[in-house]
Every structure is written in structure tokens, then in C-alpha cells.
N, C-alpha and C positions, 0 to 999 in steps of 0.2 A: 700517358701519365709520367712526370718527373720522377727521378728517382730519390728528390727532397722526398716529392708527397707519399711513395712507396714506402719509405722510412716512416715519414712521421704514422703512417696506417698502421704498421708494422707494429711502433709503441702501442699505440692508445688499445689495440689489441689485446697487446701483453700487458699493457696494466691494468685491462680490465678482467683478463685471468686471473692474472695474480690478486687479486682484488677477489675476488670470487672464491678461490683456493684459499685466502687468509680467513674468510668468514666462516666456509667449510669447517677450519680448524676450531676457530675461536666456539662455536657451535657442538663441536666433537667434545671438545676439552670441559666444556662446562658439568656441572652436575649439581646433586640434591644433597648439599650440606647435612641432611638430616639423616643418613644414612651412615655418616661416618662415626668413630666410636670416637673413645680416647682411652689412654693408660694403655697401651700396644706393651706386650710383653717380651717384644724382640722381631728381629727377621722372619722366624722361624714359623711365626704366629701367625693366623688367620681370625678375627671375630666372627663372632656371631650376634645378633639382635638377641635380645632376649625373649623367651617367647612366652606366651600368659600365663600358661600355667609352672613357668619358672620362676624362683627370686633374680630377678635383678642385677644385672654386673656388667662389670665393661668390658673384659676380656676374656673371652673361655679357650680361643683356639682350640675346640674338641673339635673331632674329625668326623667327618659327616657318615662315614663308614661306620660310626659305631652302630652298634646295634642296644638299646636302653633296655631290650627285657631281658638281656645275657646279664647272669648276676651270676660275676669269677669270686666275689666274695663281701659282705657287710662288717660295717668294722664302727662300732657303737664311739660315740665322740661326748663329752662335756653336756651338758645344760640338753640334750634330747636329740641331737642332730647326730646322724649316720652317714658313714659315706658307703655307698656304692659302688663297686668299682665292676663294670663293664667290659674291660678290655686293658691287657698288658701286651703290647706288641712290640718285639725284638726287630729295629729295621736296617737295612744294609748299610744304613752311613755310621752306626758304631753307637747308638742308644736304645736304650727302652723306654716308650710310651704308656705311661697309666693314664686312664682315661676314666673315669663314673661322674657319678653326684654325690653332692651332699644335698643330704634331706632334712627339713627340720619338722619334728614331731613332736615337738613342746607349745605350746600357746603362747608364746611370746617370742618378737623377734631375734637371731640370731645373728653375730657380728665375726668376721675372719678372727678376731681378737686370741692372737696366738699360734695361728696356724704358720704365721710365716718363722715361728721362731723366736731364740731370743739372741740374735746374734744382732747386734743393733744396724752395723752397716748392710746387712739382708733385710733388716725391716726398714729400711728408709727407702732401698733404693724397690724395694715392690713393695708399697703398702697395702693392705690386706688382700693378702694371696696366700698362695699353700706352698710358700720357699720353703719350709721348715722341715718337708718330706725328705726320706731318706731309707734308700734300698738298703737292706743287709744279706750280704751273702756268705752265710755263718760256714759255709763249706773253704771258702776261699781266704775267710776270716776279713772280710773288708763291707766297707760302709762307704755307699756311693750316695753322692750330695744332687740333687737337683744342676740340671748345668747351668751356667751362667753364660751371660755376653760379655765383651769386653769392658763394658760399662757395667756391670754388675747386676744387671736385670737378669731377672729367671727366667728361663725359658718353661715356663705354667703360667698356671691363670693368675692373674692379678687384679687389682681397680674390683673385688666380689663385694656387692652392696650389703646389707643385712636382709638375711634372709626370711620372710613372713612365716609364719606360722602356715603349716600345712604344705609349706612350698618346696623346692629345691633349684640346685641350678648347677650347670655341667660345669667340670674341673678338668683339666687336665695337669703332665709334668713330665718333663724329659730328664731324664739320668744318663751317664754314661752305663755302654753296655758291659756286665759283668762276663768274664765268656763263656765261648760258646757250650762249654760241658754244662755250664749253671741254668739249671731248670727254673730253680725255685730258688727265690726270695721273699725275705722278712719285709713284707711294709711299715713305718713308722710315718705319720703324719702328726705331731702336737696335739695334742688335748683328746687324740683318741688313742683307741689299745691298737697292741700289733698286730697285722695277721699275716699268711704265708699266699705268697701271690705265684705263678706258677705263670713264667716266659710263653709267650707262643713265638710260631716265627723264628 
């Protein structure tokens, strides 16, 4: 055998590999559009689908760790809906995680309508979400805000649809962390009352 035709094998070889290894990928890389969300609340955030016996929303990023029958405290809201909250977790990178639901318990549909606030540039850039929340730590004398990205989105739930009658649906929101002496803080969410939330972690 020439060493032309040893070459020319040599190609058609390798471009039938490579040929092969590109469909591999194009094949890897594909997926089921229907599965992706929209209204992404930051980096930070993970979705979840919504699931039936929840209301509806685009972005919850609540942590799969939570636990839904641990109830840290019930905090009565506007028009029949309650929020829940299930877990406050203190975590090493310098925030605190609130985590529950809001329930609705009235016979008619509920809408975030207020929850983000009324600070206009917070309600454009996360429209109906729970930006509006705010830790108070009456010992240290300071009010910490929900965190933001560099874009101005909240790192919480945002895109939350209106909520059906009977239904609910997972919230979460990141603060900066108050320190480490501070136990307990004051919850403030909009359109509901205060209550005392108690750090773990």
C-alpha cells in the first residue's frame, strides 16, 4: 500500500469519527423545551414545576430540603391568605433563607399585588414576587432588605401567578446575614403583620 492511500484511509477514518462525536453531541445537547420555566430570579435560584395541589408560579427556588409540615411560624396577610413559613436558615456564605408558603383561604383568587413593595424600581425589575420582605433586628437596631443582583432582581420568588382558592404555593427570599449573636428577627412581608422568626444554623 502507498503511502498516498495510507493517508487518504487515515482521513475518511477521522472524518467518519468526527462525524460521529458531532451527532453524539448535537443529540447530548438537545432537550424538552417544556420543562424550562421563565422569570429566573437570579443565579442563585433553582425552579421548580409547580405541582397540583399548588397555585401556580414561575419561580420558587425553595430548597428541596425543606420540610412543609415544620411550621417556625403563620403570619395572617390581606384578603385571607397566610404565609407559612417553614424554615429560616443562616448559611456559611453570609445570608439568611426564609422559606414557607402562602396559602389562600378565601374563595376567590389571590394576586402578589403588593407583596413586592412599593418602591417602583423593586416592582418593575421583579414583578409579582415577595421583594417587599424585610428582616428587622430590633437588638442591633437595623433593617435588612432582601438581596439584590447587580441588575436589580431579587434573589426570592418572583413571576407568583394568582393564587386559586384553597391552594398555595412555595416562596422563598435571601437577606443579608444579621450576626452571628442575632437569634431572632422581626419578619415584615407587605400586606401582612409582623412576626418573630428565630435563626437556625
Amino acid at each position: 500500500m502507498s503511502i498516498r492511500r495510507t493517508t487518504k484511509s487515515r482521513r475518511a477514518v477521522a472524518a467518519v469519527a468526527l462525524a460521529a462525536a458531532l451527532a453524539l453531541v448535537v443529540t447530548g445537547c438537545g432537550g424538552d423545551d417544556g420543562d424550562k420555566e421563565s422569570g429566573s430570579a437570579g443565579a442563585s435560584s433553582s425552579s421548580k414545576p409547580p405541582e397540583g395541589d399548588k397555585g401556580g408560579q414561575e419561580d420558587t427556588a425553595a430548597g428541596d430540603k425543606v420540610d412543609p409540615n415544620v411550621k417556625l411560624a403563620e403570619v395572617k396577610g390581606q384578603g385571607g391568605v397566610t404565609f407559612v413559613v417553614n424554615q429560616v436558615q443562616r448559611d456559611s456564605g453570609g445570608f439568611v433563607t426564609v422559606q414557607g408558603e402562602i396559602k389562600n383561604d378565601s374563595d376567590q383568587a389571590r394576586n402578589s399585588g403588593g407583596w413586592a413593595g412599593s418602591e417602583m424600581q423593586v416592582i418593575n425589575k421583579n414583578p409579582n414576587s415577595v421583594a417587599g420582605a424585610a428582616l428587622i433586628d430590633k437588638v442591633g437596631k437595623k433593617r435588612y432588605y432582601i438581596l439584590r443582583d447587580t441588575e436589580g432582581r431579587c434573589l426570592c420568588t418572583t413571576g407568583i401567578l394568582p393564587i386559586q382558592p384553597g391552594k398555595s404555593t412555595p416562596v422563598f427570599m435571601q437577606f443579608p446575614a444579621p450576626p452571628g449573636t442575632t437569634s431572632e428577627v422581626d419578619f415584615f412581608l407587605p400586606t401582612f403583620a409582623t412576626t418573630t422568626l428565630k435563626i437556625s444554623g
